[in-house]
C-alpha positions, 0 to 999 in steps of 0.5 A: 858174204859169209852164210849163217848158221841155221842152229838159231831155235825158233821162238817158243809158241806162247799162249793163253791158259784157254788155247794152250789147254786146247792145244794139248788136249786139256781142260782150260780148268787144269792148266788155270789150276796148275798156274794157281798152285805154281805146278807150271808157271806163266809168263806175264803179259798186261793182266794175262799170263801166257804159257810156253806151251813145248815147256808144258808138254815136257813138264807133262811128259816128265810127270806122267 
């Protein structure tokens, strides 16, 4: 039996505006703002948005 390669990525962490904010040390207030004037973008999920938080980070790193 042939092995697999372990170069597969592991899924994105995926989180609400609130619990994203948290884990980056924002305010909940700026990242709800930065999804409403389209500086980051949401992936939908029934009426809530999720974030890709290491998408996030990256976008944060570039800008500041």
């Amino acid at each position: 039996m042939q092995q697999q390669s372990m170069t597969q990525k592991a899924p994105p962490l995926l989180l609400p505006p609130r619990r994203a904010a948290a884990a980056l040390g924002l305010k909940e207030y700026t990242v709800r703002k930065w999804l409403e004037t389209g500086f980051i973008k949401g992936i939908p999920c029934g009426r809530k948005r999720l974030l890709n938080v290491d998408a996030l980070r990256r976008k944060l790193d570039e800008t500041g």
